[in-house]
MOPAC internal coordinates of N, CA, C and O (Angstrom, degrees):
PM7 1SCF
backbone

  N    0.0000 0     0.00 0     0.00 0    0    0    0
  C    1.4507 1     0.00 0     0.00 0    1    0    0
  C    1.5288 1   111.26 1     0.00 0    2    1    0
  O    1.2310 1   114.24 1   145.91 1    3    2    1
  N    1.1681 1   128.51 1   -34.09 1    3    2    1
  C    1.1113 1   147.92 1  -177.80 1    5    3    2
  C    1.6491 1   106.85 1   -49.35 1    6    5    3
  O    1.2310 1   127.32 1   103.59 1    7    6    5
  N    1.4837 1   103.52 1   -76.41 1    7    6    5
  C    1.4412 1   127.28 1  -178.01 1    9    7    6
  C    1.6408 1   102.02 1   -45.13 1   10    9    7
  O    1.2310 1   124.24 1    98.24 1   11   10    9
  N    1.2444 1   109.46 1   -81.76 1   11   10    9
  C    1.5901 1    92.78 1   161.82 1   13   11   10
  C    1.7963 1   142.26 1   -18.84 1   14   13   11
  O    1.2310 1   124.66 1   145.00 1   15   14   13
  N    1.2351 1   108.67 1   -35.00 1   15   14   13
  C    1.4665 1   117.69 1   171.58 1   17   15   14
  C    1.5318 1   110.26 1   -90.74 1   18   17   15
  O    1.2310 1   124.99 1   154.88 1   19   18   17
  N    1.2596 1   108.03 1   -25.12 1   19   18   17
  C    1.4885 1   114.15 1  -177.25 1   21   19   18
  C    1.7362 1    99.61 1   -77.86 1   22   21   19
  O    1.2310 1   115.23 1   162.16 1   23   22   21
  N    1.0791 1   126.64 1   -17.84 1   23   22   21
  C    1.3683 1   125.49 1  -169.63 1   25   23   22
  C    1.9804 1    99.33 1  -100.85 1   26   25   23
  O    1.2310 1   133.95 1   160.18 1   27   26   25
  N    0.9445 1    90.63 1   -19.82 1   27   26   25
  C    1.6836 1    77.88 1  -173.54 1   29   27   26
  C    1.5993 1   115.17 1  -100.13 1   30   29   27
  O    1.2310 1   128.29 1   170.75 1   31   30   29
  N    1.8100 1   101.64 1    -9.25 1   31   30   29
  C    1.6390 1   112.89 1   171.39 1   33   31   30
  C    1.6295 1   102.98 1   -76.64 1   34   33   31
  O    1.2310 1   119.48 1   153.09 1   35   34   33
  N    0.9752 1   118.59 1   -26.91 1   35   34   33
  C    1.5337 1   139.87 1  -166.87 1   37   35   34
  C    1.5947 1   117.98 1   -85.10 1   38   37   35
  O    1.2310 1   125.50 1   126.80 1   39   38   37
  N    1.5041 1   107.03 1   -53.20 1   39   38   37
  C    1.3586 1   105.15 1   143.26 1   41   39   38
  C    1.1998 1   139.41 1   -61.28 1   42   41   39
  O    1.2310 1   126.85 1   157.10 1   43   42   41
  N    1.3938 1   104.43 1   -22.90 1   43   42   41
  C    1.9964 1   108.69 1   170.72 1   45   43   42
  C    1.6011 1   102.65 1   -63.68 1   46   45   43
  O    1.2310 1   124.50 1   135.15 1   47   46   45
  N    1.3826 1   108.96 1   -44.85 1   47   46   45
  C    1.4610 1   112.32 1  -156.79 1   49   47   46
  C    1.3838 1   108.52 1   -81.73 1   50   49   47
  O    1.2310 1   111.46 1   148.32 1   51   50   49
  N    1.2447 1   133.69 1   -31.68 1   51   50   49
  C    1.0088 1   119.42 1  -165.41 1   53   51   50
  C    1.9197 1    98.34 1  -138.58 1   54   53   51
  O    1.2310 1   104.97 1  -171.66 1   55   54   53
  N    1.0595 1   145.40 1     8.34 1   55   54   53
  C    1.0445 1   128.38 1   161.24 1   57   55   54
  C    1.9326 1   109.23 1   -93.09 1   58   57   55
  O    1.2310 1   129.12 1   117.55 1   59   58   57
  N    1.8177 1   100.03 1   -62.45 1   59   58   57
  C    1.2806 1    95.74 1   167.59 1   61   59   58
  C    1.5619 1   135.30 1   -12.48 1   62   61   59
  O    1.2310 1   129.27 1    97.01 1   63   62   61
  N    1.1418 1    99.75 1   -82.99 1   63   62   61
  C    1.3487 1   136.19 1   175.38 1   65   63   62
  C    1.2326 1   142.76 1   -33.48 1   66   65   63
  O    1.2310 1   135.21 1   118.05 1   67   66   65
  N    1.4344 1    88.18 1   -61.95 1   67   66   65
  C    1.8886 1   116.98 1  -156.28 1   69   67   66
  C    2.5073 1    76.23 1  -122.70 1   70   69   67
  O    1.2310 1   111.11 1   159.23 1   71   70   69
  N    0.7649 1   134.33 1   -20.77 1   71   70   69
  C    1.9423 1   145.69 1  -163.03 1   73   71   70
  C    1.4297 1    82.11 1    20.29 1   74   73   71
  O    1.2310 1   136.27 1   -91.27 1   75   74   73
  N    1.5205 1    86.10 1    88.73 1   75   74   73
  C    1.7583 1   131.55 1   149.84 1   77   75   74
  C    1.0165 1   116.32 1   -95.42 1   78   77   75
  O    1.2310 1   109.10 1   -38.33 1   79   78   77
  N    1.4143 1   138.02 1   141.67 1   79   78   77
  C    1.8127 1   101.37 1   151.26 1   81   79   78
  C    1.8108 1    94.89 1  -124.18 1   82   81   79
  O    1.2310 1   127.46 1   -29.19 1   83   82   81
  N    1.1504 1   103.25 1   150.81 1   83   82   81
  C    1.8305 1   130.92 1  -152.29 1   85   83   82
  C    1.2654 1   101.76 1  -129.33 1   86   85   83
  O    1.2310 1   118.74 1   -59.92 1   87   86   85
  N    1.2249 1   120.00 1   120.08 1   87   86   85
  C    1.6983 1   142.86 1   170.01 1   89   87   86
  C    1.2862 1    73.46 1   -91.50 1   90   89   87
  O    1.2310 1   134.72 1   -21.96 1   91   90   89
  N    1.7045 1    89.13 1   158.04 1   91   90   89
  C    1.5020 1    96.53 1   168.40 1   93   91   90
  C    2.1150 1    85.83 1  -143.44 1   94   93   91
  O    1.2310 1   122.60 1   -34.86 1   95   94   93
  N    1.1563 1   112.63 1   145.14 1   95   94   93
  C    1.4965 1   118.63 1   159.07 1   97   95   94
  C    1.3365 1   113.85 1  -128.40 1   98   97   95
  O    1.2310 1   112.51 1   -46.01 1   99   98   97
  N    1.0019 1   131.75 1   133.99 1   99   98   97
  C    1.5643 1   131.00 1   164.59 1  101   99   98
  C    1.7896 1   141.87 1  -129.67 1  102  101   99
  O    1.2310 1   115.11 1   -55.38 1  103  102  101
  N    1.2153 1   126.87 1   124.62 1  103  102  101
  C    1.0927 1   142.08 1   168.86 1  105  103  102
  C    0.9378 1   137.24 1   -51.61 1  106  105  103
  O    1.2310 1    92.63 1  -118.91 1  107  106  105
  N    1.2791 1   164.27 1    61.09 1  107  106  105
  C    1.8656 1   146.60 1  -144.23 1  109  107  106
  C    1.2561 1    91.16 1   -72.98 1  110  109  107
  O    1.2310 1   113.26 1   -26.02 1  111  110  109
  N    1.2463 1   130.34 1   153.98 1  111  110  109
  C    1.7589 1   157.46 1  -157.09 1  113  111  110
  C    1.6245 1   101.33 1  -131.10 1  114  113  111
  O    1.2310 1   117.78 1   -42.12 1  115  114  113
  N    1.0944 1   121.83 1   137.88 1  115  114  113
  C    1.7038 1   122.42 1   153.46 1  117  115  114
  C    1.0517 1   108.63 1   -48.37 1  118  117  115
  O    1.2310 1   113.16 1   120.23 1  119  118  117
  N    1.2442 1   130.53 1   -59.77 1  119  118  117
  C    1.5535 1   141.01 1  -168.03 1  121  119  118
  C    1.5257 1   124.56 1   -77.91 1  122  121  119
  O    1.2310 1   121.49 1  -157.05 1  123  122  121
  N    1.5094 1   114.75 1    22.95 1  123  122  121
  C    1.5252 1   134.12 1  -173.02 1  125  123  122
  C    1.2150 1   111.59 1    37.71 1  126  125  123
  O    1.2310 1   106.60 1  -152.93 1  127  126  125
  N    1.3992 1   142.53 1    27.07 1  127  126  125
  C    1.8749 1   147.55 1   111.05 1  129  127  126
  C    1.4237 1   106.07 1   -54.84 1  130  129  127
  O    1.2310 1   140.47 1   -64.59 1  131  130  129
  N    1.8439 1    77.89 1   115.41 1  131  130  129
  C    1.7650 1    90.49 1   172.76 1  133  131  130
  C    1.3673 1    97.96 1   -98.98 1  134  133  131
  O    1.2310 1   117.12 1   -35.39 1  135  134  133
  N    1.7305 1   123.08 1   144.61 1  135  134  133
  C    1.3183 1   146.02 1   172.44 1  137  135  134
  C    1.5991 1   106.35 1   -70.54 1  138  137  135
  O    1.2310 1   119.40 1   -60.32 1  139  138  137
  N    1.1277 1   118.76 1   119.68 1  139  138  137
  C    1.3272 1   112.23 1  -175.22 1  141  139  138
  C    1.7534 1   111.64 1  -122.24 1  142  141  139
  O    1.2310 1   121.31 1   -39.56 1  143  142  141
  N    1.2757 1   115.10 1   140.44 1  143  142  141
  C    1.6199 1   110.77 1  -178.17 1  145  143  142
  C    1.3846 1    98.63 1  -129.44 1  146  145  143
  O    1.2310 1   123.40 1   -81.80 1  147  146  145
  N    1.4604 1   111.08 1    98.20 1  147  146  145
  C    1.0833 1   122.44 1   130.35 1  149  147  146
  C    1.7451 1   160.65 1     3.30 1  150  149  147
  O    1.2310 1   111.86 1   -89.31 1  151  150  149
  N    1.0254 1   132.95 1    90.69 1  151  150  149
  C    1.7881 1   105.74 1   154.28 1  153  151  150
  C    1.2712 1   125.59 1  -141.08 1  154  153  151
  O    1.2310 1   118.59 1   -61.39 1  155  154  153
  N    1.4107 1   120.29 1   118.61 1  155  154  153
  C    1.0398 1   128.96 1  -163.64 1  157  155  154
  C    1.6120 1   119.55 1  -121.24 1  158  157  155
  O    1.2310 1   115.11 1   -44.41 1  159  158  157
  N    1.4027 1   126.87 1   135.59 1  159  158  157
  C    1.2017 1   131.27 1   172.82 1  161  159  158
  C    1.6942 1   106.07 1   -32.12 1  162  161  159
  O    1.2310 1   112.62 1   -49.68 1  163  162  161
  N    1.5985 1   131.54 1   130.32 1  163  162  161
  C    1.2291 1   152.55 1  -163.13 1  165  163  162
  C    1.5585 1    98.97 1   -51.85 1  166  165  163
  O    1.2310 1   131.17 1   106.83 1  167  166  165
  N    1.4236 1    96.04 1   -73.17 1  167  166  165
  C    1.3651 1   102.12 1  -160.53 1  169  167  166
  C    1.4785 1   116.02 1   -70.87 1  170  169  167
  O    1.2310 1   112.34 1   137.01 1  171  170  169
  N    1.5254 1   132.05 1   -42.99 1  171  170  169
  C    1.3946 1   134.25 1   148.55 1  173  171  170
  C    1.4380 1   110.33 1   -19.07 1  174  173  171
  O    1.2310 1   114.45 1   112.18 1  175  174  173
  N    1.2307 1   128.12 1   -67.82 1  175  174  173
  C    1.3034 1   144.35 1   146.70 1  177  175  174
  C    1.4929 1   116.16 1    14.08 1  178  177  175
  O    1.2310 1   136.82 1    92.65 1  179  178  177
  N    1.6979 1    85.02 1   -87.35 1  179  178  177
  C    0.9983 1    92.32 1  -171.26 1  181  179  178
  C    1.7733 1   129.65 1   -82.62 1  182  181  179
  O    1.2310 1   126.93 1   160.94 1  183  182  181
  N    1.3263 1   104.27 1   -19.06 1  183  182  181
  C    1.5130 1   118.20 1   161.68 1  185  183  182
  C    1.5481 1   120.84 1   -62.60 1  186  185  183
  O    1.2310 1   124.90 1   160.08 1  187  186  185
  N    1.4014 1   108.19 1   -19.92 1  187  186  185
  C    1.7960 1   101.54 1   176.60 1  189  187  186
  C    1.3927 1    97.51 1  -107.58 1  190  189  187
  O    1.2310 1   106.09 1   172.57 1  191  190  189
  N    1.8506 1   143.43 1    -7.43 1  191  190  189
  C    1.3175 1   126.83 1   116.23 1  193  191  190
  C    1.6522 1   113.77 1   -16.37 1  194  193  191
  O    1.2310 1   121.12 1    85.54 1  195  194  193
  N    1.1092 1   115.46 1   -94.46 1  195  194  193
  C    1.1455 1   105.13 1  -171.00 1  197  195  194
  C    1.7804 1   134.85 1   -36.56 1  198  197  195
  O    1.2310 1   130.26 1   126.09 1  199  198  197
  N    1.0640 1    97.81 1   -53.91 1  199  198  197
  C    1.4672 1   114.30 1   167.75 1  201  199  198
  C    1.3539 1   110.56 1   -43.83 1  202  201  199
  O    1.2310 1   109.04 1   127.69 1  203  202  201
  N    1.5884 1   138.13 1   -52.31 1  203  202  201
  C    1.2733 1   165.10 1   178.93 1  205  203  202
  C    1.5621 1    81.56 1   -54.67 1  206  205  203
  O    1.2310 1   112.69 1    89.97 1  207  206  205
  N    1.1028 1   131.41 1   -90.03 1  207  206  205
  C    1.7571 1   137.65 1  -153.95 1  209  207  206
  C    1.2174 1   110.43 1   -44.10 1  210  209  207
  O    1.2310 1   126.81 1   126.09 1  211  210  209
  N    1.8687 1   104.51 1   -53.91 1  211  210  209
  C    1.5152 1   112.38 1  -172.94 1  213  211  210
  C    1.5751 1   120.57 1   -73.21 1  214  213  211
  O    1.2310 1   124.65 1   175.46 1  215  214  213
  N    1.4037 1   108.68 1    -4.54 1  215  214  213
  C    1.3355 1   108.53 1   173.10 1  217  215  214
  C    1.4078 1   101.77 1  -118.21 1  218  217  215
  O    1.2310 1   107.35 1  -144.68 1  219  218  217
  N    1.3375 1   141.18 1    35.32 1  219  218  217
  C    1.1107 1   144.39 1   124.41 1  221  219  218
  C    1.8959 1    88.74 1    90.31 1  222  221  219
  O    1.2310 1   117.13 1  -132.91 1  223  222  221
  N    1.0717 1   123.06 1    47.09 1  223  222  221
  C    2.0121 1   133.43 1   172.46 1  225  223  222
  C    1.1726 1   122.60 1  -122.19 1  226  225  223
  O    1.2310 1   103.11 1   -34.86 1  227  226  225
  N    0.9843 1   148.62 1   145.14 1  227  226  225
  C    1.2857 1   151.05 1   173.18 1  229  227  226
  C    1.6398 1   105.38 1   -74.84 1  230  229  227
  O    1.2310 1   116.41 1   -48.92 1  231  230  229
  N    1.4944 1   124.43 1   131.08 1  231  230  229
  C    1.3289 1   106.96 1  -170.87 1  233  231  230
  C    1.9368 1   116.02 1   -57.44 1  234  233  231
  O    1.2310 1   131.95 1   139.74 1  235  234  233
  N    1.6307 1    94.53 1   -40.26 1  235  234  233
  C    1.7214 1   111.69 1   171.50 1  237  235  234
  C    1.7143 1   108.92 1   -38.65 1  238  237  235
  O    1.2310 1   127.24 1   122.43 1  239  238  237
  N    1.0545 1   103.68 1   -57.57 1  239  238  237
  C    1.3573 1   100.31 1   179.47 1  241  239  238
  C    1.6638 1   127.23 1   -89.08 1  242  241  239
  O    1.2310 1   117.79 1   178.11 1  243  242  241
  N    1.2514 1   121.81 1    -1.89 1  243  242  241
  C    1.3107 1   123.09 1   122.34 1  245  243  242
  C    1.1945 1   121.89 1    -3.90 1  246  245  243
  O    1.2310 1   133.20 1    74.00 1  247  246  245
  N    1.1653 1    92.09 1  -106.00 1  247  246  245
  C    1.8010 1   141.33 1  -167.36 1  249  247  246
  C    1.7976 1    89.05 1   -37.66 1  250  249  247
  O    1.2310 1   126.85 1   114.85 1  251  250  249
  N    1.1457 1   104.43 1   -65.15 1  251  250  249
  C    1.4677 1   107.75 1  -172.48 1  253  251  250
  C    0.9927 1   113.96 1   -76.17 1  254  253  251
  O    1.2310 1   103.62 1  -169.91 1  255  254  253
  N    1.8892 1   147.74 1    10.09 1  255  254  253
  C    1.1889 1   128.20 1   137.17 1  257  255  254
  C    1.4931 1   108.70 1   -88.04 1  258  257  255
  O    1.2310 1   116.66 1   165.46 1  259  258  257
  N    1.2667 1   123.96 1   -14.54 1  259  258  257
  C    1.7685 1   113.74 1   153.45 1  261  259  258
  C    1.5767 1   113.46 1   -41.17 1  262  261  259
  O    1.2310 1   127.26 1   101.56 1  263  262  261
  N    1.3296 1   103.64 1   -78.44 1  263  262  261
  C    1.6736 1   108.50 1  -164.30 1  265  263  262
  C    1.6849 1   101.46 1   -49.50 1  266  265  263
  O    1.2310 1   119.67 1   129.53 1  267  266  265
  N    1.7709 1   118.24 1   -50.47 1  267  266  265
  C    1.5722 1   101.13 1   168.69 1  269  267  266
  C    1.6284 1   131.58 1   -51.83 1  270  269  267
  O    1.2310 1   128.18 1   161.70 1  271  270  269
  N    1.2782 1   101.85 1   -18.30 1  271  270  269
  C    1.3931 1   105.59 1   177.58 1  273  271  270
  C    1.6966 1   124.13 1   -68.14 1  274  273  271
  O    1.2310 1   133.43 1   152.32 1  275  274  273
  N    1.6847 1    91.65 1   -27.68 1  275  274  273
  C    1.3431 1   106.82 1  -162.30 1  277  275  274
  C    1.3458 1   118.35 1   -82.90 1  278  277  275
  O    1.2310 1   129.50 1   142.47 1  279  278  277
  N    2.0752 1    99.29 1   -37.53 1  279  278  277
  C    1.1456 1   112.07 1  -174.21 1  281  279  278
  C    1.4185 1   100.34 1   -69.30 1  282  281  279
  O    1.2310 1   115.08 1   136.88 1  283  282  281
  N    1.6261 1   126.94 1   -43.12 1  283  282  281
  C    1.6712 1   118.78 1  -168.60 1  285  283  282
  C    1.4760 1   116.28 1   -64.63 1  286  285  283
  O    1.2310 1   123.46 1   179.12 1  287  286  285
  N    1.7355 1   110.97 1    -0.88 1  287  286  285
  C    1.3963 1   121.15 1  -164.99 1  289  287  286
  C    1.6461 1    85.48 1   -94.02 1  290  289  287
  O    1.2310 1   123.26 1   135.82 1  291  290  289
  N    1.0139 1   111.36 1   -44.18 1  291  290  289
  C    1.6376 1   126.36 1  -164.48 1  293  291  290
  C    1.6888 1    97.67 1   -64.13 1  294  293  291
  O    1.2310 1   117.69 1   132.50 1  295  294  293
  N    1.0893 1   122.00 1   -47.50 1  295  294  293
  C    1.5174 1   143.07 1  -160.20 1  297  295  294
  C    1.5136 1   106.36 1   -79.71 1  298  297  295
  O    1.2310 1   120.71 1   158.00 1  299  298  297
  N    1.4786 1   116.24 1   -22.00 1  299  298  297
  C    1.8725 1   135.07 1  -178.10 1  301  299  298
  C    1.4439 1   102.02 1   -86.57 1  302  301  299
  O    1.2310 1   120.84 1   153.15 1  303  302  301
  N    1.2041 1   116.01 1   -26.85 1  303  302  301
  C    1.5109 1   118.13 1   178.79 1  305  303  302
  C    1.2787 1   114.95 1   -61.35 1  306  305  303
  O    1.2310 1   120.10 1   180.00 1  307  306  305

């Protein structure tokens, strides 16, 4: 159920938006980090790499205060 919600916060964020389009695959973890596979247009890619480095973030954890951002936006409604 999870993976499913994780794919449609993901498509909000980055296909909508940014017209990405995002496979999503996922893993469940012992340690509640879900493994996520990706695919994303190269250069987008690689420009929010950059962005990620120069502001000193891990891109992973990025991404995942997006989707938290979205869901508490979702959750205010």
């Amino acid at each position: 159920m999870l993976s499913k919600r994780v794919e449609i916060v993901l498509r909000a964020i980055l296909y909508d938006k940014n017209d990405i389009k995002v496979v999503l695959k996922t893993k469940k973890q012992k340690n509640s980090q879900q493994k996520v596979t990706l695919s994303i247009d190269g250069h987008v890619y690689s420009d929010f790499k950059t962005y990620c480095s120069e502001n000193g973030i891990m891109l992973s954890k990025k991404i995942e205060m997006i989707m938290k951002y979205i869901m508490e936006e979702k959750n205010e409604k």
